[in-house]
PALUMPA-652161 format. One record per atom (N, C-alpha, C, O): residue in one letter; x, y, z. Coordinates in steps of 0.2 Angstrom, whole numbers, padded with zeros to 4 digits, always signed. Example, Ala and Ser with C-alpha at 12.3 -4.5 7.8 and 13.67 -1.06 7.14 Angstrom:
// residues 2
A+0066-0028+0039;A+0062-0022+0039;A+0066-0016+0039;A+0071-0017+0042;S+0064-0011+0035;S+0068-0005+0036;S+0064+0000+0039;S+0067+0006+0040;
//
This chain:
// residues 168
X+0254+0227-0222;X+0253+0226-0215;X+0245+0227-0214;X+0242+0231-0218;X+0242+0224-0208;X+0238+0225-0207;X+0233+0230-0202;X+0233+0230-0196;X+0230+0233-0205;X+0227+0237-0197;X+0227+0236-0193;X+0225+0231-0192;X+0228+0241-0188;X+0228+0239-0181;X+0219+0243-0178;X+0217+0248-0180;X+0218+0239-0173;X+0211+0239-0171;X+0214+0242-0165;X+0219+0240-0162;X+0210+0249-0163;X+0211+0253-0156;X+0205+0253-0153;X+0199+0252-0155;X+0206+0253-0147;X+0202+0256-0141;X+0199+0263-0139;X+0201+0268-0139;X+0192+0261-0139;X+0189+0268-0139;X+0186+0267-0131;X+0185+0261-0129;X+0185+0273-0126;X+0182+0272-0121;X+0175+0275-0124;X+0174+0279-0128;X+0170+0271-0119;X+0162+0273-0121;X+0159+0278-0118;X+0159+0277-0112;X+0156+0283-0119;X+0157+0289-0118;X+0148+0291-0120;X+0144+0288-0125;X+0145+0296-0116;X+0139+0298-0120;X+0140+0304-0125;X+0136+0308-0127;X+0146+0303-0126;X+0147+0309-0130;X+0148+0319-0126;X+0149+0324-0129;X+0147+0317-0121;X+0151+0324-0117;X+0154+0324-0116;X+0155+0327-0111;X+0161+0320-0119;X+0170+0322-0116;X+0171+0314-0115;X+0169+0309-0117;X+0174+0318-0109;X+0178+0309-0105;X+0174+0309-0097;X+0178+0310-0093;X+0166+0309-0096;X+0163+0309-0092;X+0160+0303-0091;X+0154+0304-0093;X+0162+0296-0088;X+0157+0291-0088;X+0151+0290-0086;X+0148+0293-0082;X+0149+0285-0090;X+0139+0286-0089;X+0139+0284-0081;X+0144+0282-0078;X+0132+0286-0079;X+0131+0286-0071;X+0128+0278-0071;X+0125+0276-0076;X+0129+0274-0065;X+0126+0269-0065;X+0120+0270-0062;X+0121+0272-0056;X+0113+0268-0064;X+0110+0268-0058;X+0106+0261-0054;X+0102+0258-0058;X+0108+0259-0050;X+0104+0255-0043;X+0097+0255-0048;X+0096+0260-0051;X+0094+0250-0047;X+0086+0245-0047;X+0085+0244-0042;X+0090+0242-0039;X+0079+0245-0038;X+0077+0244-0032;X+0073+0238-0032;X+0071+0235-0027;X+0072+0236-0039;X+0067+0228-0040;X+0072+0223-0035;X+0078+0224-0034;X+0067+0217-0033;X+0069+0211-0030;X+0070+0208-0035;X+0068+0209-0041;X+0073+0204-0035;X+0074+0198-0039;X+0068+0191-0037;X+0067+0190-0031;X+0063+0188-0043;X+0057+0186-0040;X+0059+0181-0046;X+0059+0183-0052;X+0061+0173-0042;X+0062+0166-0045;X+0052+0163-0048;X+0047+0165-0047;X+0054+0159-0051;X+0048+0156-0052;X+0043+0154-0045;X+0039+0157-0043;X+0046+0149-0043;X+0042+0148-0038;X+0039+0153-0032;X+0034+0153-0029;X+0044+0159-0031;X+0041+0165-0027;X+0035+0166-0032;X+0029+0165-0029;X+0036+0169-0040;X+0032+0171-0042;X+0024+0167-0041;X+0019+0170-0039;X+0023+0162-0042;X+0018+0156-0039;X+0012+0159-0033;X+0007+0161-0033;X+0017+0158-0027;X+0017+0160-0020;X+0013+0167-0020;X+0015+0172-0023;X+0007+0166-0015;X+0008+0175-0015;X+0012+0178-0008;X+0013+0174-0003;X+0013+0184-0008;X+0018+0186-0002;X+0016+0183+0003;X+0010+0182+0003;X+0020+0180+0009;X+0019+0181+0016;X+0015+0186+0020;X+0014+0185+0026;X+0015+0193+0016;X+0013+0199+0020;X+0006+0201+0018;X+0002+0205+0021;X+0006+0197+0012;X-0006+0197+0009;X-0008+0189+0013;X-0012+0186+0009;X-0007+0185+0017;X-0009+0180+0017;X-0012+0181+0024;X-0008+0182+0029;X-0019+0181+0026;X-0022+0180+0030;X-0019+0177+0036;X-0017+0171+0035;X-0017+0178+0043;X-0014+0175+0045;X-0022+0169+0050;X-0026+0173+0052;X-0022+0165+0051;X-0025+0158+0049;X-0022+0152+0056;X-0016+0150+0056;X-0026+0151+0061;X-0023+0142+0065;X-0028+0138+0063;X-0034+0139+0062;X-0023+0134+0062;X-0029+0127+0060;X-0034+0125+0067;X-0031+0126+0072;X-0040+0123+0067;X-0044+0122+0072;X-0039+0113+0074;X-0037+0108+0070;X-0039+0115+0081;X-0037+0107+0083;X-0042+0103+0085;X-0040+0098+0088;X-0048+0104+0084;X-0051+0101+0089;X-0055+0095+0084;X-0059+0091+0087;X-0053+0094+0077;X-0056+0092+0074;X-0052+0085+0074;X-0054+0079+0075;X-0044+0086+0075;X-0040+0078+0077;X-0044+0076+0082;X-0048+0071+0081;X-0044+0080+0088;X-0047+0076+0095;X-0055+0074+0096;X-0057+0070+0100;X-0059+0078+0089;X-0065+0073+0089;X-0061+0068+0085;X-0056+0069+0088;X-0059+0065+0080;X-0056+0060+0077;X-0053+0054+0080;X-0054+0048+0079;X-0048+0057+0083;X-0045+0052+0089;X-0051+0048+0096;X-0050+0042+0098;X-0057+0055+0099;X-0061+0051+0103;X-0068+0046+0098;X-0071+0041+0100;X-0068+0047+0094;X-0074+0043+0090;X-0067+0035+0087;X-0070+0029+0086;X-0062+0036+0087;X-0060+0028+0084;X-0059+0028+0092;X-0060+0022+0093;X-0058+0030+0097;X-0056+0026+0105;X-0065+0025+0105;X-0067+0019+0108;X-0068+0027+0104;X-0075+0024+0105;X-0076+0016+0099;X-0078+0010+0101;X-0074+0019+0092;X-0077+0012+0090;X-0074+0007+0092;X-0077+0001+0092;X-0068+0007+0096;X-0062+0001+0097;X-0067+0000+0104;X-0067-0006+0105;X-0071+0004+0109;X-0074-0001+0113;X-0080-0003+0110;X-0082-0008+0113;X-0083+0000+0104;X-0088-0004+0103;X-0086-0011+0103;X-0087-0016+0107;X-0080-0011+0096;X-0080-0018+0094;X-0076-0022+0098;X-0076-0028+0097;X-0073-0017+0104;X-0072-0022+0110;X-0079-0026+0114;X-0078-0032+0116;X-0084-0023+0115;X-0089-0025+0118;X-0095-0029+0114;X-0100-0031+0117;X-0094-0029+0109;X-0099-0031+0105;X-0096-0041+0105;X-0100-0045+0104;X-0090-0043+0106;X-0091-0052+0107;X-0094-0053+0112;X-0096-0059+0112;X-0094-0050+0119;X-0095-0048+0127;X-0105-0051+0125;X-0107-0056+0126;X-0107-0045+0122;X-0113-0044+0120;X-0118-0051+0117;X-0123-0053+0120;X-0115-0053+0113;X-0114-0062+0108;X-0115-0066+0114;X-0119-0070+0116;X-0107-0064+0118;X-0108-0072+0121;X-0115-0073+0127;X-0119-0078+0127;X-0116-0068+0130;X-0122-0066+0135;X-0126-0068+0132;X-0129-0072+0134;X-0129-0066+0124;X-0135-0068+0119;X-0135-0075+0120;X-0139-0078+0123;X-0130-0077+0119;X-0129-0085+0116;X-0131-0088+0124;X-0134-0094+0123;X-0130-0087+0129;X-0131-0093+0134;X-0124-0095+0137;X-0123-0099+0141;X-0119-0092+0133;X-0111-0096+0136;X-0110-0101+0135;X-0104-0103+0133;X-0116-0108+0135;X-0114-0113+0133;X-0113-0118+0125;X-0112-0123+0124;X-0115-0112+0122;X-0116-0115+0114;X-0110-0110+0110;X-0110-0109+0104;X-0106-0108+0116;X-0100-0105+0111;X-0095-0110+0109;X-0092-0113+0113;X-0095-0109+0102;X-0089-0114+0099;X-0085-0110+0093;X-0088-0105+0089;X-0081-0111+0093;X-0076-0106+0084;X-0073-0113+0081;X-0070-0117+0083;X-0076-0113+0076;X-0073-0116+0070;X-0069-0112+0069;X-0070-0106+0070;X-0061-0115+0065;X-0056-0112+0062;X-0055-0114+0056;X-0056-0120+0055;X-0053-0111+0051;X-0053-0115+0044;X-0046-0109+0041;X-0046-0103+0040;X-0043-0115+0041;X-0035-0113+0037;X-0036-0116+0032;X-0038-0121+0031;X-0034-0111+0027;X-0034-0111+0020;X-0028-0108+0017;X-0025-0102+0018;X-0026-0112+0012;X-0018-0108+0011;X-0021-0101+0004;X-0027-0101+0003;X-0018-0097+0002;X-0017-0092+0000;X-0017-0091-0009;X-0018-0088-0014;X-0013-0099-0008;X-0010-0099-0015;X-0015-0102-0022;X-0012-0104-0027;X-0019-0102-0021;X-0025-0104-0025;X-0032-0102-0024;X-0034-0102-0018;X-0036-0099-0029;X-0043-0098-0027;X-0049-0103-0024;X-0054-0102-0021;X-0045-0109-0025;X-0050-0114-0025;X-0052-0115-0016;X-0057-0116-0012;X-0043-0113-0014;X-0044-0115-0007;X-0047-0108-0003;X-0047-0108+0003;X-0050-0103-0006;X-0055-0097-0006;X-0061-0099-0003;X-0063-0099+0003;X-0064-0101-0009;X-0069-0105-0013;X-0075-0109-0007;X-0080-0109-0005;X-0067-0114-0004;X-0071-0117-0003;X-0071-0119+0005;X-0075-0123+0008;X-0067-0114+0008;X-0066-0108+0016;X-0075-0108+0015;X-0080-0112+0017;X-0074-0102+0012;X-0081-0099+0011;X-0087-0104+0010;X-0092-0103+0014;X-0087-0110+0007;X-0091-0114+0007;X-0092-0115+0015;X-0096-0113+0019;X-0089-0118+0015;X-0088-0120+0023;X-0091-0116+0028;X-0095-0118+0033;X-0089-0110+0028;X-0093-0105+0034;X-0098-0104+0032;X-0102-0106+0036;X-0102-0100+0026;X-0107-0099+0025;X-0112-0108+0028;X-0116-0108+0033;X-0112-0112+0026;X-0114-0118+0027;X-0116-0121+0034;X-0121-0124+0037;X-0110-0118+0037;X-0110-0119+0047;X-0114-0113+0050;X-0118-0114+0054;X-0113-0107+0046;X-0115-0102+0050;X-0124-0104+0050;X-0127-0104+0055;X-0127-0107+0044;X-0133-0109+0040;X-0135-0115+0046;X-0141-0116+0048;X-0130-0119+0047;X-0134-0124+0049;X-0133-0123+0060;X-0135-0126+0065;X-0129-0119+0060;X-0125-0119+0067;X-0126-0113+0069;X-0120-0110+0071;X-0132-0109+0068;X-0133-0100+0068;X-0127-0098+0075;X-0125-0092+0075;X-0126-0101+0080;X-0122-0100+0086;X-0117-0100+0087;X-0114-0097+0091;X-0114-0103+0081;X-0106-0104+0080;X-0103-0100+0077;X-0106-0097+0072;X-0097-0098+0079;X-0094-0092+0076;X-0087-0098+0074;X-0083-0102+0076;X-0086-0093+0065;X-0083-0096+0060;X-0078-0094+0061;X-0081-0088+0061;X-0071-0092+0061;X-0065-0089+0059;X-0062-0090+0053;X-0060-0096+0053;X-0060-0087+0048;X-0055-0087+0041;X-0049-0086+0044;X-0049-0081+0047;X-0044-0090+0043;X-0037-0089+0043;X-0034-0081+0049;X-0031-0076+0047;X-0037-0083+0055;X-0034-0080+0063;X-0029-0080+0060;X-0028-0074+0059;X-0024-0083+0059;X-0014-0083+0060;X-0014-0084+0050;X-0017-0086+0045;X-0009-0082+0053;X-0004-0082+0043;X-0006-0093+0040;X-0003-0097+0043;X-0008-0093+0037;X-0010-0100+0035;X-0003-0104+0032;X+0002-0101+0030;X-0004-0109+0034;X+0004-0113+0030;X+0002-0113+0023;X-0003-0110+0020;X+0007-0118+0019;X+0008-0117+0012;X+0004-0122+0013;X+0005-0126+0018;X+0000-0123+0007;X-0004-0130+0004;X-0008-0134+0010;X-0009-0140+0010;X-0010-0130+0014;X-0015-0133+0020;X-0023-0130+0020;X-0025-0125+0018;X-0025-0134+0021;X-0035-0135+0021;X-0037-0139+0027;X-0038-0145+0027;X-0038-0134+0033;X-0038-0137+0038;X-0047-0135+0042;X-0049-0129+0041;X-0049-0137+0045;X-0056-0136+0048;X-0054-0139+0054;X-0052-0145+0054;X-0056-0136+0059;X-0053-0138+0066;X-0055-0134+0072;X-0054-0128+0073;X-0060-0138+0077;X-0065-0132+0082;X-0059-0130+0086;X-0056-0134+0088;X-0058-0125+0087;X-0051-0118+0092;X-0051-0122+0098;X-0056-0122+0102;X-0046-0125+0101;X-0043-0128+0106;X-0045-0136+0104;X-0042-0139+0108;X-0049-0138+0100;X-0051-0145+0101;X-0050-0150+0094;X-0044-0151+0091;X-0054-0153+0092;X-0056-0160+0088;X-0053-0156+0081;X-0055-0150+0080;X-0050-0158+0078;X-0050-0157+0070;X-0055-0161+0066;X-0056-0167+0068;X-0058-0158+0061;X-0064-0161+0057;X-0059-0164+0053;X-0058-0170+0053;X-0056-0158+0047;X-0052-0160+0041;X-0045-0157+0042;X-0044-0151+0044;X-0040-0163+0040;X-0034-0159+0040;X-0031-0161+0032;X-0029-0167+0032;X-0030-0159+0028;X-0024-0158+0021;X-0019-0154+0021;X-0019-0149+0017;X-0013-0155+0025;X-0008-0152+0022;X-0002-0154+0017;X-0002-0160+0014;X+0003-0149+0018;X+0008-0149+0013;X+0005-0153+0006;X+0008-0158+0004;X+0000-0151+0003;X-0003-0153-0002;X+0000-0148-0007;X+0000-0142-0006;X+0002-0152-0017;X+0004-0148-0022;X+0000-0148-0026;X-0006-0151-0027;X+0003-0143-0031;X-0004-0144-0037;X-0003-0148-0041;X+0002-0150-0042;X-0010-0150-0044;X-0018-0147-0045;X-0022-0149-0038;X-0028-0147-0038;X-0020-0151-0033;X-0024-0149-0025;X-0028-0157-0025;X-0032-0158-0021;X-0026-0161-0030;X-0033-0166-0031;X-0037-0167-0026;X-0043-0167-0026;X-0033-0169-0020;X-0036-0172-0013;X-0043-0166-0011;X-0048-0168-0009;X-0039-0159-0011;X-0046-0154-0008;X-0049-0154-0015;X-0055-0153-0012;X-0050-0155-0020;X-0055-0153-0024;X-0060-0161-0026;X-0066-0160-0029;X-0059-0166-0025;X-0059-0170-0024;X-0064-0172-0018;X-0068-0176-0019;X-0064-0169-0012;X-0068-0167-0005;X-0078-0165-0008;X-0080-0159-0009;X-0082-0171-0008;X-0088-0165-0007;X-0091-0163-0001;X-0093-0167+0003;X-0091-0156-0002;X-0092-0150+0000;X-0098-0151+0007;X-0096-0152+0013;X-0104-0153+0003;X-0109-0154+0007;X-0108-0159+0011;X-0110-0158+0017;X-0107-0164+0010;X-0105-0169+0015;X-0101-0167+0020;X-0103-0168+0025;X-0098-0164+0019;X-0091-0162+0024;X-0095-0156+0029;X-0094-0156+0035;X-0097-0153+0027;X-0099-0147+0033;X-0107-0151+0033;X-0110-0147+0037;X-0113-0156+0032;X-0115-0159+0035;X-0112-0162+0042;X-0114-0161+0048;X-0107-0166+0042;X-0102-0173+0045;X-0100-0166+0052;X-0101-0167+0058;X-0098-0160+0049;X-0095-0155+0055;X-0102-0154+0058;X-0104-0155+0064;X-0106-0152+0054;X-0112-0148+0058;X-0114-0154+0063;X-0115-0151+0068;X-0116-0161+0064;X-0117-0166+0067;X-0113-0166+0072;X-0115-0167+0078;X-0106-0165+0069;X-0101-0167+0076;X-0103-0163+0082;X-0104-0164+0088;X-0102-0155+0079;X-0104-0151+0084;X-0112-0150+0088;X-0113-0149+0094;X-0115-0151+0083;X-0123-0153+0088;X-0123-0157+0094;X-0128-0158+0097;
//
């Protein structure tokens, strides 16, 4: 037969008097407490607000600059040599970037009064359009695919010559 295993109760060895339990007064302090310093060492602290409200009056100021500053142009200009070219350009290739840009730098050069616009509204697909804002169209190419022949095909100088003319 086998031994049998008994029970002993645990004891500090003065009798049958159980040890005492004693209470910890510590907190229990998780990682991220540990990080943190107390809420009660933390300088009590308001954020200054005055720095939103200069923030917010310097943007209502730039937005009347740059409301007042075409006001400003037109009065320069005399009123009657206002005109906007618009030049849609589609999105989907650099060329039709390229050659936007040709285009304004060119007019701005030869037509210092004229005010250029890039792509005012969202551009259709495959369009290269040059067209004075309420009136004559210069150049119109749309629903054009690749490789673009017909826009890359166009030269450049001729064509913002031919506008700069119409408009004078």
């Amino acid at each position: 037969m086998a031994p049998r295993a008994t029970k002993r109760k645990a004891t500090d060895g003065d009798g049958d008097q159980p040890k005492p339990q004693v209470q910890e007064t510590l907190k229990r302090v998780t990682r991220s407490m540990a990080k943190q310093p107390h809420p009660e060492s933390l300088p009590t602290k308001e954020k200054p607000k005055a720095k939103a409200k200069r923030q917010k009056k310097s943007a209502d100021e730039d937005g009347a600059k740059a409301e007042a500053a075409p006001e400003e142009l037109a009065v320069a200009d005399g009123g009657s040599h206002n005109k906007t070219v618009v030049v849609e350009h589609c999105k989907q290739c650099n060329s039709f970037k390229t050659r936007a840009f040709q285009v304004r730098d060119g007019l701005e050069k030869g037509v210092p009064w004229v005010k250029v616009l890039l792509n005012p509204e969202k551009p259709r697909r495959g369009c290269f359009e040059i067209r004075e804002e309420g009136g004559e169209t210069f150049i119109s190419l749309l629903d054009m695919k690749r490789p673009f022949k017909l826009m890359k095909e166009l030269d450049m100088e001729k064509v913002i010559s031919d506008i700069i003319e119409k408009i004078k």
